[in-house]
N, C-alpha and C positions, 0 to 999 in steps of 0.2 A: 500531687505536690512533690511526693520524693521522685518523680522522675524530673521534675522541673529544677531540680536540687540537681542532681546527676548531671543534667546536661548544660546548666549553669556551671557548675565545678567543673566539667570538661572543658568546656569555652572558654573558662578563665586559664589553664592549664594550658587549651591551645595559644592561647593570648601570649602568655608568658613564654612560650619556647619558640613562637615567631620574633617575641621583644629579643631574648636574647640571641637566637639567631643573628637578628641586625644587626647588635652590638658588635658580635662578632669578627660581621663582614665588614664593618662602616669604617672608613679611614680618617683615624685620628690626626686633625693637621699637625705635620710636623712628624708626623712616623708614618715611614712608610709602608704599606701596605704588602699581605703577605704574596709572595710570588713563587710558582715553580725557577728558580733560577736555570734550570734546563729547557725551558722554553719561553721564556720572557719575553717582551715585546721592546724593543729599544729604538727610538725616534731620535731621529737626525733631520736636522731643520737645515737647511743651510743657504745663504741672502738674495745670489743671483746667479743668472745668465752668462751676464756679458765676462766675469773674469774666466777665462776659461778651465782655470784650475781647478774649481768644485764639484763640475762634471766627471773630468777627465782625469782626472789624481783625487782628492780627498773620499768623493763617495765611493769610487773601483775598491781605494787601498781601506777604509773603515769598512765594508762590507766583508773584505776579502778576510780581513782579521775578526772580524765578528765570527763567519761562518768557521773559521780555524779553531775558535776558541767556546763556540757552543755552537754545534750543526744544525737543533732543532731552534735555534732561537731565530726571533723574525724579524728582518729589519723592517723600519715605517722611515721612509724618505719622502720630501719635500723638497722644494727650491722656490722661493718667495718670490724671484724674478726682478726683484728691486723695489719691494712696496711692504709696508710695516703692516699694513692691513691682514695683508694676504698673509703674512707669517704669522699674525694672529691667531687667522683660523684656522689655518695648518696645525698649530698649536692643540687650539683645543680642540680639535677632529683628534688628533694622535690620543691626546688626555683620554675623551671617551670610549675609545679604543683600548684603553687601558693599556697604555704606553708603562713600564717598568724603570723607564731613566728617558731623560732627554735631553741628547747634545744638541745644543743650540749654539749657531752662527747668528749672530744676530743682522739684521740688515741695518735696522735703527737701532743703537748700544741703547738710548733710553727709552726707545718705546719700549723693547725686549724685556725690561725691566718688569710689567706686567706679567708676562709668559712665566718668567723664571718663580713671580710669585703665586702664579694660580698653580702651578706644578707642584710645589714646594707645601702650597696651603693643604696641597691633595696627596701630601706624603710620598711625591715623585720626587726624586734624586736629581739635579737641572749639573752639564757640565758646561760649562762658556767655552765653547769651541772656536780657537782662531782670534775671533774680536771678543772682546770683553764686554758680557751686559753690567750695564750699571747698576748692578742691585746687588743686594748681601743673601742674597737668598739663590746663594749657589753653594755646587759642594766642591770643586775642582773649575783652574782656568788651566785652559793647556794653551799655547802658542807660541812663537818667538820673543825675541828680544826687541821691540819694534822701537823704542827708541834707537835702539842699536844700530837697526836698516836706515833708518832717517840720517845716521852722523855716517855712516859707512857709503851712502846715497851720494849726499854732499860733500865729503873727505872727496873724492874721485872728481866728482865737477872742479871742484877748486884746484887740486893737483894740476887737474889735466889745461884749468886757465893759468896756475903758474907756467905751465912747462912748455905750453905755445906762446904766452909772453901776452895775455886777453887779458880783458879785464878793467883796463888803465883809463881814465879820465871819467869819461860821464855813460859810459859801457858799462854793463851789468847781465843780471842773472835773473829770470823769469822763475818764477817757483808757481808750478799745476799742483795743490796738493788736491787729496783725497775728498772723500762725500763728509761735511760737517756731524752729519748723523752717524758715524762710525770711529769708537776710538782708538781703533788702531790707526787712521789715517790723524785724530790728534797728535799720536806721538811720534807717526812717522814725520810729521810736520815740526813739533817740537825738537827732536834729535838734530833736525836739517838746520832748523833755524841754530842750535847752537854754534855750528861749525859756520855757515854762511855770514850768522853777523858779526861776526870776532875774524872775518877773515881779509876784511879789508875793500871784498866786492862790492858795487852798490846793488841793492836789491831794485830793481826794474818797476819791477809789480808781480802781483801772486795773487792765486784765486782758488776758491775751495770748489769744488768740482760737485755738484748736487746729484747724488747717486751716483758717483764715478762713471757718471755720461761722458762719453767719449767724442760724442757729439757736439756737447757743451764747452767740452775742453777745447776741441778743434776752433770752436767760432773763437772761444777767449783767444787761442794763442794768435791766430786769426786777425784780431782787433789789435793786438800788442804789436806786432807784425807792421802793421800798417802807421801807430803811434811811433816806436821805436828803431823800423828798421834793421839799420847794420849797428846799430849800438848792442842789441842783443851776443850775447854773447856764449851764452852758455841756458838750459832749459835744465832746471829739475822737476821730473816727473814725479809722483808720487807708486805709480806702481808704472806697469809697462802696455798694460791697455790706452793708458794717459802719453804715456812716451811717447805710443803708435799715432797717435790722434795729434800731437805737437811737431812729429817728424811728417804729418801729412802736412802742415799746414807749412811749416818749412819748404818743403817739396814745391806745393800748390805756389808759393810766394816766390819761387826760383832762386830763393836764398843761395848762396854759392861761395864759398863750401860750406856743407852742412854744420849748423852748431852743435858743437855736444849735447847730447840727450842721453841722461842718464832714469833708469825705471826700475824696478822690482816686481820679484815673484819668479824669474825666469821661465817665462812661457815661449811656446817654440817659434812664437813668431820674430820674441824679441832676440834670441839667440843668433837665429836668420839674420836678423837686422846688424847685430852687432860681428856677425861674421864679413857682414856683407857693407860694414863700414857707414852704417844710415844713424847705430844709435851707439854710445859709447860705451855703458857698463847695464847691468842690471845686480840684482840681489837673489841668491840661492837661496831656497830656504827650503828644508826637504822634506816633504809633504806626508810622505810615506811613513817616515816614523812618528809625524803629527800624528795623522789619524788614525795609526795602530795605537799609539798609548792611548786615544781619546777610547779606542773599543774595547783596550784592557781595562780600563779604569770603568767603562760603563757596565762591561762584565760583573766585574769586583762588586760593583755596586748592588747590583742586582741579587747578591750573596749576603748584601750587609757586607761587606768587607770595605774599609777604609784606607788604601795605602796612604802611607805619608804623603806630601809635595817635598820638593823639591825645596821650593822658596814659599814665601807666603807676597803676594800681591793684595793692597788693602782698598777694597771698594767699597763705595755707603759706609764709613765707617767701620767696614767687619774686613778684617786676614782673612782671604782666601789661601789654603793650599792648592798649590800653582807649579806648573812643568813650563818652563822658557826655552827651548830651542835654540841651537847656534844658528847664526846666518854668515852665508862666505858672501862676497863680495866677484863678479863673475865679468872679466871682460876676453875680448878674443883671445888671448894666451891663455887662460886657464879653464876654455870650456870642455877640452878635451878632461883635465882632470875632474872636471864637479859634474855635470850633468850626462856627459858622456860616459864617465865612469859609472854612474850611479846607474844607470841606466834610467833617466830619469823619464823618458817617454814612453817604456816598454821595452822589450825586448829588441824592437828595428829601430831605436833613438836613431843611430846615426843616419838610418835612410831617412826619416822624418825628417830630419834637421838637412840634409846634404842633398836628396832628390831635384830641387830646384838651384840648389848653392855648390855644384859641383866644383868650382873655379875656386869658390871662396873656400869651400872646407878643406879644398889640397892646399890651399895656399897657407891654410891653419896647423897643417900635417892631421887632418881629423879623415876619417872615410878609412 
């Protein structure tokens, strides 16, 4: 009996210091869980494909400043490919991995809203990188000023049908915006619409682009083309994947002279294009110092450290502290100053941009 005593009161003993073990380790929703902040795991989710900029600028430059700023720490990347599903389960693969912060690019702003909360229930730190998810259950939004791209968008279309003398009688202005699912393409679209409707031009038609299919944009502008004609007058794109896809259909239709097309993001193809006289403006927005603050700030986090925002941006009801970005406005005469300078392709931007445009970029004084 007294050893059955003894090994009773052992097993309750062991009992007790596995309970409190768990306690330990278990993460209380809403705090986040303890981490080496020297070698943290930091997940970066980001939407698709097809914009070429999240390959080739946001994940190079968020890594590069990761590895700057903690050498042992490990990045966990994804790219959803343009399906909310998929970024789901990217989500929770990184989660179980025991991800330490995750900057999320949402592909859907409200499907994402999920992610940011199973993150968040599991005492992960979520940053809204780029598009904003709709949820309050984030700790920082970093991005641009994307109403700002929208009226800066539009400001230039209008100008440029003042200043050819377009525009006039029952001629108007096509508007390709963005994927309904993404709210950065709501505000690129709201900024536009302020300057567009107050401006005097008639609006044509406009069509929201389902995953910023460029494919889909094509057949729209395609259809519009064939209803409207030489009344078209003028095309705003919402980014410059969308511009490429309006200025093919232009091309394809033998339109002559080509109508203004105006796009954002300044990717090198639309650079080309506007050197080379096919699209008229796009929108700078510089990428590099996006995704280094997103990896300082995911840093920080992993420390428990909180820097301020900047502004506070309010979603779900809740003030996010938020970093907004300047955007310049980028047509043939200034790409020498903006992307050129900045080096915005890498080290051989100008051969990138000039290799195929040799006529167009001396004619720029660029090369």
């Amino acid at each position: 009996m007294k050893i059955a005593r003894i090994l009773t009161a052992t097993a309750s003993a062991l009992l007790v210091t596995l309970a409190l073990s768990a306690c330990e380790n278990a993460v209380t929703p809403g705090s986040a869980p303890k981490v080496d902040p020297e070698t943290a795991k930091i997940g970066l989710l980001l939407p698709d494909s097809v914009t070429a900029r999240y390959e080739n600028a946001d994940k190079p430059y968020f890594a590069a400043e990761l590895k700057s700023l903690c050498p042992r720490c490990k990045l966990l990347y994804a790219n959803a490919d343009g399906d909310a599903s998929k970024q789901q389960q990217q989500a929770e693969s990184m989660l179980a991995q025991g991800v330490s912060v995750l900057v999320l690019d949402p592909f859907d702003s409200e499907a994402a809203a999920s992610i940011a909360a199973d993150a968040q229930s599991n005492g992960i730190p979520v940053i809204s990188y780029d598009r904003l998810v709709n949820s309050e259950h984030l700790d920082y939004y970093i991005s641009f000023d994307n109403e700002k791209v929208g009226k800066l968008q539009a400001q230039a279309l209008v100008e440029k049908l003042r200043a050819d003398d377009k525009g006039k009688g029952d001629h108007g202005i096509l508007m390709l915006n963005g994927s309904p699912t993404d709210n950065n393409a709501s505000l690129f679209k709201k900024g536009a619409h302020e300057v567009i409707d107050k401006s005097g031009y008639k609006l044509l038609a406009e069509y929201d682009t389902p995953g910023w299919d460029p494919a889909k944009a094509q057949d729209w502008v395609t259809g519009q083309i064939t209803q409207y004609g030489d009344r078209i007058d003028g095309i705003y794109a919402a980014n410059d994947v969308l511009a490429g896809a309006a200025i093919a259909s232009l091309k394809a239709a033998d339109v002559s002279p080509i109508r203004p097309v105006i796009g954002q993001d300044a990717e090198l193809a639309a650079i080309q294009r506007i050197l080379a006289g096919d699209q008229y403006m796009t929108v700078y927005k510089a990428i590099q110092p996006e995704a280094e603050k997103a990896a300082q700030l995911a840093v920080a986090l992993t420390k428990r450290e909180h820097p301020e925002g900047e502004t506070m941006v309010r979603v779900a009801g809740t003030d996010i502290p938020s970093f907004l970005l300047s955007v310049t406005p980028v047509r043939a005469n200034n790409v020498e100053d903006t992307v050129v300078k900045d080096k915005f392709y890498g080290p051989n931007t100008v051969a990138k941009i000039c290799t195929d445009y040799k006529s167009a970029c001396a004619e720029h004084g660029i090369g």
